[in-house]
KEPASE-147720 format. One record per residue (C-alpha): x, y, z; residue in one letter. Coordinates in steps of 0.02 Angstrom, whole numbers, plus 50000, padded with zeros to 5 digits. Last residue first. Layout:
xx|yy|zz|resn
X|Y|Z|a
...
END
This chain:
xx|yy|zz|resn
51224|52824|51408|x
51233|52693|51226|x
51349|52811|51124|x
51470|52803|51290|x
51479|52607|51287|x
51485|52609|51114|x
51657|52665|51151|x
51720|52504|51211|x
51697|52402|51050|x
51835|52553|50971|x
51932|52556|51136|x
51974|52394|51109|x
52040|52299|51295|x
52062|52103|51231|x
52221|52088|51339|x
52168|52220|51479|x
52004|52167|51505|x
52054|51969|51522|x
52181|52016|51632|x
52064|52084|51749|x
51937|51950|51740|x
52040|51827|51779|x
52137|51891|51913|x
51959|51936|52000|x
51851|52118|51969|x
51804|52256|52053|x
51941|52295|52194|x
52061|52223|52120|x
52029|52364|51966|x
52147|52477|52035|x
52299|52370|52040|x
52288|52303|51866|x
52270|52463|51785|x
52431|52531|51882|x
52503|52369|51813|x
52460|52376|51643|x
52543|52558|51632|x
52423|52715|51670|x
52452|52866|51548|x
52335|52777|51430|x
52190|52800|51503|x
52063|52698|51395|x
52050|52547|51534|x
52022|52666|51686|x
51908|52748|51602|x
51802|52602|51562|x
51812|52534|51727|x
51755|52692|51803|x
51597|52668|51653|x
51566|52496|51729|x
51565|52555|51914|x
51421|52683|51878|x
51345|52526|51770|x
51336|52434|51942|x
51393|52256|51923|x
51338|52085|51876|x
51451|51937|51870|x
51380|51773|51764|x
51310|51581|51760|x
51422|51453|51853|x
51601|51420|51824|x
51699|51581|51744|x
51862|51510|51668|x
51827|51600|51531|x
51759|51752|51593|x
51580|51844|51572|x
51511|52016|51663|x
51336|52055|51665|x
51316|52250|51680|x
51143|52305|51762|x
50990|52394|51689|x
50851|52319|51767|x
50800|52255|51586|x
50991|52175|51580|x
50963|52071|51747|x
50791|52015|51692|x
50844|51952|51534|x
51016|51875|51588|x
50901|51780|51731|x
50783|51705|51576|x
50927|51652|51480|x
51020|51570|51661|x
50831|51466|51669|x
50852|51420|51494|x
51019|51357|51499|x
50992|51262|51663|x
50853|51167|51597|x
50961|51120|51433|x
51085|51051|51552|x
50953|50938|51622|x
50885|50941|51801|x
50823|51099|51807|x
50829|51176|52011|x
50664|51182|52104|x
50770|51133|52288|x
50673|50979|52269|x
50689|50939|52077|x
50895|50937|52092|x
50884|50833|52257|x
50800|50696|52149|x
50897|50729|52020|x
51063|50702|52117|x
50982|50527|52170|x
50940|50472|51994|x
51124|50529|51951|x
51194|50407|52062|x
51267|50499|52219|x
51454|50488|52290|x
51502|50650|52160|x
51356|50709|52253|x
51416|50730|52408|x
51394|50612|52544|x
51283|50676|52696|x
51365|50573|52833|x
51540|50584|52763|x
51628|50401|52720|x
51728|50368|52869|x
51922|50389|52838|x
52041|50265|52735|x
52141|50183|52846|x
52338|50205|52846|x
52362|50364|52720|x
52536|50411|52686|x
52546|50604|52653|x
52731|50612|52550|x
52829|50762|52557|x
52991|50779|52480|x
52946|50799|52320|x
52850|50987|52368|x
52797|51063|52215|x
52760|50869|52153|x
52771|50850|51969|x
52779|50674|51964|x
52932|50662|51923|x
52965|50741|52086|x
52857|50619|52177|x
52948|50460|52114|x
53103|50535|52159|x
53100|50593|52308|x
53010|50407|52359|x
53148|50343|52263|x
53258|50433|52397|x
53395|50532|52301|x
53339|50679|52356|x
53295|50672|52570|x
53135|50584|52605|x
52990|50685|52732|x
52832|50583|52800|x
52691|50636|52851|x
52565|50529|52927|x
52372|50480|52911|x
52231|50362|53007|x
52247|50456|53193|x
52292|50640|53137|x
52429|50718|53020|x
52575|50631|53132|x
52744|50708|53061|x
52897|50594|53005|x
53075|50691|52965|x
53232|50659|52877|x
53191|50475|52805|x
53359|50424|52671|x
53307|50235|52750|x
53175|50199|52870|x
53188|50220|53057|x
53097|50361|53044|x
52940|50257|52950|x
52937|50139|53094|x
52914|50288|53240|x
52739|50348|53118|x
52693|50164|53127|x
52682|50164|53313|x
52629|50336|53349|x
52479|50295|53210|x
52441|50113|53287|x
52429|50220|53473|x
52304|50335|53421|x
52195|50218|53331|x
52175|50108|53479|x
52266|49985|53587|x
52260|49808|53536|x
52167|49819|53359|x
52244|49961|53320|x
52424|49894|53357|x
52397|49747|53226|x
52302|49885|53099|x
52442|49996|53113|x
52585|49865|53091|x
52499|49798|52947|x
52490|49954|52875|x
52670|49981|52905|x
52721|49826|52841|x
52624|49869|52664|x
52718|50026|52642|x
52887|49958|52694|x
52859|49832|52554|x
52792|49948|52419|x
52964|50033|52461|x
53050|49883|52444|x
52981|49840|52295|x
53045|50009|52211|x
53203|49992|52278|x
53227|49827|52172|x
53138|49892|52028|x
53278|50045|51996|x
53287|50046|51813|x
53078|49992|51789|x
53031|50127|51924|x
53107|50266|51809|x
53035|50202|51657|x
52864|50194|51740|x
52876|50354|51777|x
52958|50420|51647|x
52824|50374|51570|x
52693|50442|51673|x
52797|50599|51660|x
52771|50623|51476|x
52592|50576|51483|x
52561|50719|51598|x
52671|50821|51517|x
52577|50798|51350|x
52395|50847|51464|x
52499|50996|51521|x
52549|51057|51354|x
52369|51034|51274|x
52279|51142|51424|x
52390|51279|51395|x
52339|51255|51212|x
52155|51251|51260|x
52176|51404|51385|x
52290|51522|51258|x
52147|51492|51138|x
52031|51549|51256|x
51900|51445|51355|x
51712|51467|51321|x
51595|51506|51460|x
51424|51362|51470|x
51366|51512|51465|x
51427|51678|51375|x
51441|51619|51180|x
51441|51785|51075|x
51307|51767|50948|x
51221|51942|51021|x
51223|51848|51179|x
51231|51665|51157|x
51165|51548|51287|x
51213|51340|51274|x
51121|51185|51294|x
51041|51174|51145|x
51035|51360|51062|x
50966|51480|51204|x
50977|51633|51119|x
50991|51834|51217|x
50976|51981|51096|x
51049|52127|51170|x
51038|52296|51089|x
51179|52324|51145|x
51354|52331|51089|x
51451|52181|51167|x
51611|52279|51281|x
51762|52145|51275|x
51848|52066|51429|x
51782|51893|51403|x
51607|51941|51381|x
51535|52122|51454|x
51388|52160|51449|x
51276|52326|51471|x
51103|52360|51520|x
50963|52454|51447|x
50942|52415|51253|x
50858|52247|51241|x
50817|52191|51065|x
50794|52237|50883|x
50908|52271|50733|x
51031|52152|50808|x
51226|52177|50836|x
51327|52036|50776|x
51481|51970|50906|x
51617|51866|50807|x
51748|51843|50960|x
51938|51830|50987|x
52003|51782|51157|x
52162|51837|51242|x
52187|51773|51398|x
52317|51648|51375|x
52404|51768|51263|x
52401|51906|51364|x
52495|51820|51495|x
52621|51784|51386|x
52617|51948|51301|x
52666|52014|51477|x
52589|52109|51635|x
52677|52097|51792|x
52565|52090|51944|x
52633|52122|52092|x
52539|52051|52231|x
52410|52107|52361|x
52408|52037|52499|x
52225|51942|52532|x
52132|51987|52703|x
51993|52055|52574|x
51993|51916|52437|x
51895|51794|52542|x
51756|51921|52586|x
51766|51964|52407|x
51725|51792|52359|x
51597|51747|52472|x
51496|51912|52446|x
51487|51864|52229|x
51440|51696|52297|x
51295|51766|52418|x
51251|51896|52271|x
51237|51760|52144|x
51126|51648|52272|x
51019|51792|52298|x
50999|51826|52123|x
50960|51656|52084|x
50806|51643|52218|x
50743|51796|52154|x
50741|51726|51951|x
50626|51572|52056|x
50695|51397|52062|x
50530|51298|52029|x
END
């Protein structure tokens, strides 16, 4: 089995990933606003036990849980002092965010299909060019080689109508740029495309990778590799083994740290760091931004705005009754 060593190692390889990442990043301007604060803002109903563990601190969608700790595995979730912390909750502002885009998505599929009814004659002569080209590619393929079919078919496509620029991507895929007005413009802006004008045309689909992930696996086959790294293979599995890894991390005395959009189990982080965090939150002389700035170094977008928006110095002063 997965031992609680094994999962802090792979927590503190992540945890290294990620700041390696964010270290060549600019830093941006963050401007703080209800808006923001609204996605992030995230009410809880935490209840305090007589009894449990009292070294160690945690922190669940930017507010401070008063210890002592009294970790549940209900199902296939954890609770923390009845606060949710794994599988991570999303906000309010999340599932409503989440609401709008899902009713744009609809929206623009029919406008979509709206769209391509009123102008069905361009429309099949798009899907015509399309299907030439492939046939062109697999014609000169078969002749001369990948490399020429692509040069080929990528020399078709500029000859094309409202087409302002064709770039080869490799030997199967092109680029190919359509001024407004195209239907391929269009299409792709209604869409929701950042970048309309682009459209990646792929010729042959590419080799199938030789160690597939596991979204190509069966589930028998993902549980197979599951059991021989010693990982659960059920979701209740996984609950108990992140319970029994919250334990241990809280009885060494570290801070576990819980977002919303948080994937896999939790953050940890030196309780020296936690109480400069703490400071830094109740100083009220710094503006959102200043706050912002000086905890990159600590925590992720996420995380930060999450402290800010649900920030109570009330929850956060148990934090100085528990030193």
């Amino acid at each position: 089995m997965l031992s609680i060593k094994n999962i802090t190692t792979l927590t503190a390889l992540v945890l290294g990933l990620i700041s390696l990442v964010g270290a060549g990043e600019p830093t941006f301007e963050f401007k703080y606003s209800e808006e923001e604060a609204k996605l992030y803002r995230m009410p809880i109903n935490q209840i305090t036990p007589k009894d449990g563990i009292w070294t160690g601190h945690v922190i669940a969608y930017g507010h401070y849980i008063k210890p002592p700790y009294k970790i549940e595995v209900r199902d296939t979730m954890v609770f923390i002092n009845n606060v949710q912390v794994y599988p991570a909750l999303k906000t309010p502002g999340m599932i409503e965010k989440e609401k709008r885009e899902q009713e744009m998505e609809e929206l623009r599929k029919k406008k979509k299909t709206e769209y391509i009814k009123a102008h069905q004659d361009e429309y099949n002569e798009m899907r015509r060019i399309d299907s030439l080209a492939k046939v062109l590619y697999e014609t000169e393929k078969a002749s001369k080689g990948r490399e020429s079919a692509i040069n080929v078919v990528a020399e078709f496509y500029k000859k094309s109508a409202r087409v302002d620029s064709v770039r080869i991507i490799d030997d199967r895929e092109i680029l190919v740029c359509y001024s407004p007005g195209a239907i391929q413009f269009e299409i792709q802006q209604i869409k929701g495309y950042r970048k309309p004008t682009h459209r990646f045309i792929e010729l042959e689909p590419y080799p199938p990778l030789s160690s597939p992930p596991d979204i190509y696996k069966t589930p028998e086959e993902r549980d197979a590799d599951m059991r021989r790294m010693g990982f659960p293979t059920t979701k209740q599995g996984w609950a108990e083994l992140w319970a029994k890894y919250f334990v241990e991390k809280l009885r060494e005395g570290w801070a576990l740290t819980f977002w919303a959009t948080q994937r896999y189990g939790c953050g940890i982080q030196w309780e020296s760091d936690l109480i400069k965090n703490y400071e830094l939150l109740r100083d009220k002389q710094r503006s959102p931004i200043d706050k912002y700035n000086a905890l990159r170094r600590f925590f992720s977008h996420t995380g930060i705005v999450s402290l800010i928006a649900n920030f109570d110095h009330k929850e956060w002063s148990n934090l100085r009754r528990q030193r």
